[in-house]
N, C-alpha and C positions, 0 to 999 in steps of 0.2 A: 381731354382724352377719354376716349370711350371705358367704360368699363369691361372687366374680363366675365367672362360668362361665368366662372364661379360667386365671384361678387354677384352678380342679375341672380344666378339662383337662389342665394343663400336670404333675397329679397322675397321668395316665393316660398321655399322649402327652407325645412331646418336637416340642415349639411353632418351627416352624420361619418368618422373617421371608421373605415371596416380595417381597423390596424391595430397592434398593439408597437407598431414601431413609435417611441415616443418622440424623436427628431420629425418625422412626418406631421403628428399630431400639432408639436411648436409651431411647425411650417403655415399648415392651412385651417390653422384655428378654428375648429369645427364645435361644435355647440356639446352634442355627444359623440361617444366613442364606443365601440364595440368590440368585447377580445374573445379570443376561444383558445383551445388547443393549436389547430395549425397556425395562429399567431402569434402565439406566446413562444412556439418552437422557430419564427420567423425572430423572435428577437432573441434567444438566447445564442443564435449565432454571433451577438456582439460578445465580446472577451471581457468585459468590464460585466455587461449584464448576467455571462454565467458564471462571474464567480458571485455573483450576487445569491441569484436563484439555487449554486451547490449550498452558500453557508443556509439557507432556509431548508433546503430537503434532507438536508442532515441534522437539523433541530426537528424534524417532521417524526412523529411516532411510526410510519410508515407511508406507502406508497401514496395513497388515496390522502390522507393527512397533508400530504407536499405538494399535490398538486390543486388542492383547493387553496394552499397557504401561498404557493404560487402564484394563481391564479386573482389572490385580493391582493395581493404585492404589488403585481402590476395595475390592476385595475385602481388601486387606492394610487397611486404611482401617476398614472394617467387622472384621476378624478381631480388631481390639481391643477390640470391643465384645461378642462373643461369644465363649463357651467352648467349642463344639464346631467342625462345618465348617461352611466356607465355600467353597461351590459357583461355581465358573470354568466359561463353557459352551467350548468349541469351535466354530468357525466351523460354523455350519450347511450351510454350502458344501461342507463335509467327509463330508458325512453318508453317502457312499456309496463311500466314499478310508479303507481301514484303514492304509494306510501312511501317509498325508498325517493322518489323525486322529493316530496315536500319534506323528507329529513335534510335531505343534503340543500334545500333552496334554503333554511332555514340555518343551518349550519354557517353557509357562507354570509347571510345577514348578520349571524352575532359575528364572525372576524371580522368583517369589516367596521361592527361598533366597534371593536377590537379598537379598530386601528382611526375609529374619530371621527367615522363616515357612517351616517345616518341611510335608514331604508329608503327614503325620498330620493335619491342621489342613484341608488342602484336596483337596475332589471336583470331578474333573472332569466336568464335564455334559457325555455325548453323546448323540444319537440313538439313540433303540432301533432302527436299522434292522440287519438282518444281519452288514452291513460294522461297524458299530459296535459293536455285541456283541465280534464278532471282536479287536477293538483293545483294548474294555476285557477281554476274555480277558488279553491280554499287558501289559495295563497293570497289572492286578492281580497280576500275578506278578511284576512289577519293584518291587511297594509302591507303585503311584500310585493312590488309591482313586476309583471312580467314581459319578458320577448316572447313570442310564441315564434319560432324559428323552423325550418324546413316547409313552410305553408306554398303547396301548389296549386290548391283546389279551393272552387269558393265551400264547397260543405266542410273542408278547414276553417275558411274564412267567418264565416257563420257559427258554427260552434263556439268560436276564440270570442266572437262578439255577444253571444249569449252568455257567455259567462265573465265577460265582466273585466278582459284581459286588458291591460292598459295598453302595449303594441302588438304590433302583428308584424312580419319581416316576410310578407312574398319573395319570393326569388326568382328575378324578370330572368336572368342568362340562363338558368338549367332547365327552367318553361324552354326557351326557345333552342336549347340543346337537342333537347327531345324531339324535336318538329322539324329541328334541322337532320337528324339521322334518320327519321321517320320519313319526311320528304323530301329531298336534298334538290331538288330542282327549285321547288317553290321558291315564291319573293316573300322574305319577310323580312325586309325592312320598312323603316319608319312606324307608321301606324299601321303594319299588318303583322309585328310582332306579336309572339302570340304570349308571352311575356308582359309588354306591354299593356295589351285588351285586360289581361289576368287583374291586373292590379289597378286598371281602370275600370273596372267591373266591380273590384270589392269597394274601392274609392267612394264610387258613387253610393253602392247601397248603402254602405256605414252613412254617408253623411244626407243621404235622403230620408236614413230611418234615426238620426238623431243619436247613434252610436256614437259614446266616447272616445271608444278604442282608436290610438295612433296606431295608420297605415305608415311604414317606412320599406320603401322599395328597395331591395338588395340584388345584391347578384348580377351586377352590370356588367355584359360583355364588351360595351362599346358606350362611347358619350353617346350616340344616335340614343339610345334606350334612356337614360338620365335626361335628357331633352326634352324625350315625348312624354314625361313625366313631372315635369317640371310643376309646382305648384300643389305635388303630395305634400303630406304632411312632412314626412321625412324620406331623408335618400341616403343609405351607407355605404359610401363609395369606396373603392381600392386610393393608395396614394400614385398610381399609376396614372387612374382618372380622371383626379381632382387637380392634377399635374396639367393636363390636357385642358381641360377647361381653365385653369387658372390662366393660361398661355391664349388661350381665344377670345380676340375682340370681336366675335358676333353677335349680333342681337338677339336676347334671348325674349321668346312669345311661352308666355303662359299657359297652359294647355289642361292643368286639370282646377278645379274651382266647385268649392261647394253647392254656387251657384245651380252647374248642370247635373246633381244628383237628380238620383231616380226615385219614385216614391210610390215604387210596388211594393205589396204588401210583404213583410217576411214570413216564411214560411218555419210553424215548427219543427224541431229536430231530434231527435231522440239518439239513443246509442246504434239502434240495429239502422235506421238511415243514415247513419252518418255512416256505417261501415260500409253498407250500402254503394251509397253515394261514390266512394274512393273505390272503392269494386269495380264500379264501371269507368271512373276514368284512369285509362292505364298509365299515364305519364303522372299524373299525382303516386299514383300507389309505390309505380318505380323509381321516380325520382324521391318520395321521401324515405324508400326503404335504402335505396343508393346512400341518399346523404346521411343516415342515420350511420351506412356502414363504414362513410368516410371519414365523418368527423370520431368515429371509434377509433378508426385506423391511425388519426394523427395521435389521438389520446396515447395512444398504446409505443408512437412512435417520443411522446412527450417521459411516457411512464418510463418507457426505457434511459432516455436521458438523463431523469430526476436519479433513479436505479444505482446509474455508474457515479453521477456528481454526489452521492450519500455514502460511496466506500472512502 
């Protein structure tokens, strides 16, 4: 019997869970797991899981307190389920605070010793913005490893790799959101996603110029985009997706490989190019100022939650 196209990829890429549902995660046994706000608010709608999450927000000294204690409950929760990392975001409110980011990336590393889970095990998720770059510089050199998360643009992509960042999380579906409101006629599928090219552009530089930094493609609107990407480093799927492909006996083809990097020269980067750089492409600039104001909006829809489960 043929194998299912998530078995073929999980041969090329390492299969990362974009869930904090933990029945999903038991399901399709994925190596790592990634959580945030609007996941953690995807699983407190089980009844068992929020009385769990009230008795912690009501031992929490306050709001911010509860939802990082939250936050490694689950993730320590999930770390037993998977052998690799397990991704913790940062307040998205931070996103633009390099001192106030590396308090709180540091905070959530001692609860997790808390709780018997070492820094090797856990990525901190920040924003790709400039100030966050900057934090994960110094976080990486203390041994805290990071996501660098909301990443549109290669002068993101480059910055995260000059400094030393262990992942990077492009987001292939909101790249090609953009391009689908911007030109709604256009084809872009297959390999004329523009999603796609994004992450097959950093792919190669990273691994033409001998960068450490793990590429992990996220943000998949369709298995078509998980496909033409197949043989990144890593890929954080929805359990929607991984559904999809666990169900497809097609053959799956290989398509990215260290083999076809590129091996032009990288070019240096400074603060005022890097702002630069995101200046001129407007779909980076909006797409990461979007996501920074969405993944706030869940925070805020979590804080309220925690809020009522602590009266």
């Amino acid at each position: 019997m043929a194998e299912d196209l998530l078995s073929q990829l999980k041969t090329m890429s390492t299969v990362v869970a974009d869930t904090g549902d933990i029945d999903a995660i038991r399901r399709f046994q994925p190596t790592d797991a990634t959580t945030n706000p609007s996941l953690i608010l995807q699983a407190a709608q089980h009844e068992d899981r929020r009385e769990r999450l009230g008795q912690i927000a009501r031992q929490a000294t306050d709001i911010d307190d509860a939802l990082d204690a939250v936050a490694v409950e689950i993730g320590s929760e999930i770390s037993s389920l998977v052998p690799g990392f397990v991704s913790t975001e940062v307040s998205a409110r931070l996103s633009f605070d390099t001192e106030a980011t590396l308090a709180r990336a540091r905070s959530l590393i001692e609860r997790y010793d808390r709780h018997g889970i070492g820094p090797e095990r856990i990525l901190i998720k920040i924003a790709s913005t400039w100030e966050g770059i900057r934090a994960a510089r110094r976080l990486e050199r203390e041994g805290i490893h990071c996501n660098l998360t909301l990443l549109f643009s290669f002068a993101q992509a480059q910055a995260c790799a000059d400094a030393g960042v262990t992942l990077v999380s492009p987001f292939v579906g909101r790249i090609l959101d953009w391009y689908r409101a911007e030109w709604p006629d256009a084809d872009f599928s297959g390999d004329n996603d523009p999603g796609v090219k994004s992450v097959r552009r950093i792919y190669e530089h990273y691994k033409g110029h001998g960068y450490k930094t793990i590429v992990m493609g996220a943000s998949f609107r369709n298995v078509g985009e998980i496909l033409s990407l197949a043989g990144c480093d890593r890929l954080t799927i929805s359990p929607a997706l991984l559904g999809e492909l666990a169900e497809s006996q097609e053959r799956l083809e290989r398509r990215l490989s260290p083999a076809g990097a590129e091996t032009s020269p990288p070019e240096p980067q400074d603060e005022s190019e890097f702002r630069w750089e995101m200046n001129e492409d407007a779909m980076a600039t909006e797409k990461l100022a979007e996501g920074i104001r969405k993944f706030t909006a869940d925070q805020r829809k979590l804080e309220k939650l925690l809020g009522e489960l602590r009266q």
